[in-house]
N, C-alpha and C positions, 0 to 999 in steps of 0.2 A: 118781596110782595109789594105791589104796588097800590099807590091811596085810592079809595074811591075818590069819583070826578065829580059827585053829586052834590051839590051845592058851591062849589067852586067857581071862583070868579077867574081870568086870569086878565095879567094886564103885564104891554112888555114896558120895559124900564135899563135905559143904556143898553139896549140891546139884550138882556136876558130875560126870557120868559118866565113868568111866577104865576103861582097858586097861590090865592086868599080868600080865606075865607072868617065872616063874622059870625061872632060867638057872646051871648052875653052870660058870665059865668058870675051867679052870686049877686045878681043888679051890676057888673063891671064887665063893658064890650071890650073883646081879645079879636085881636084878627091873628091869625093863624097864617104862616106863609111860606112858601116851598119853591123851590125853583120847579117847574115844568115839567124837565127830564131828568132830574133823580130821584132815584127809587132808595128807599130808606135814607135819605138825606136828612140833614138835623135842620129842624126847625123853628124860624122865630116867632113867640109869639109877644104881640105889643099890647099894652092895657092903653085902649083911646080914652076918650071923652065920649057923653052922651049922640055928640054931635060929629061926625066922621065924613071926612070928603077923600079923596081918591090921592090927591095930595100928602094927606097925612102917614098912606101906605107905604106913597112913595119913597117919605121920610125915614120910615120906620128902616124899609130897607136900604136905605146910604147910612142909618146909625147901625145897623147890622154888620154893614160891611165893614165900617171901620173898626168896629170892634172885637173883630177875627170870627163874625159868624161866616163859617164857609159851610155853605147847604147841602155839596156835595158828596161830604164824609157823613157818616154817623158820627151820633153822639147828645147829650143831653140839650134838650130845648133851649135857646137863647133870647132871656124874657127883661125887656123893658117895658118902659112908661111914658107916656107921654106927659110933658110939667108944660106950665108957661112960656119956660124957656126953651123947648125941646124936649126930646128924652136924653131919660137916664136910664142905666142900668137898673135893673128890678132888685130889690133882696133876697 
């Protein structure tokens, strides 16, 4: 089944297309993010700061990648954070 497209931003990045989108869950903005063309692929979500540039997306997906989120299998969400220094993994 595939995501609805509604409210979805995309933006491409090293050559692969993503879906993102902002979320503020609890007073804490999550951007939600998916590759393009996969259909039930696992997804990362990142906890920003109040203040969010396109940049920081970016970020989120090269700390994704490195840390064996692959979008295109299933499987459970892969959730960081954003610190001073970068992200970290979320608990």
């Amino acid at each position: 089944m595939s995501l609805s497209q509604k409210g979805y931003k995309t933006m491409n990045h090293r050559d692969i297309q993503y879906r993102w989108m902002m979320k503020n869950r609890i007073g804490v903005n999550e951007v939600s993010i998916y590759t393009q063309a996969a259909v039930g692929g696992r997804e990362l979500i990142a906890e920003l700061p109040r203040i969010v540039s396109i940049s920081m997306v970016e970020d989120a997906v090269d700390f994704g990648n490195d840390n064996d989120w692959n979008p295109n299998d299933a499987g459970t969400p892969l959730r960081c954070k954003h610190t001073r220094r970068g992200f970290v993994l979320a608990d």
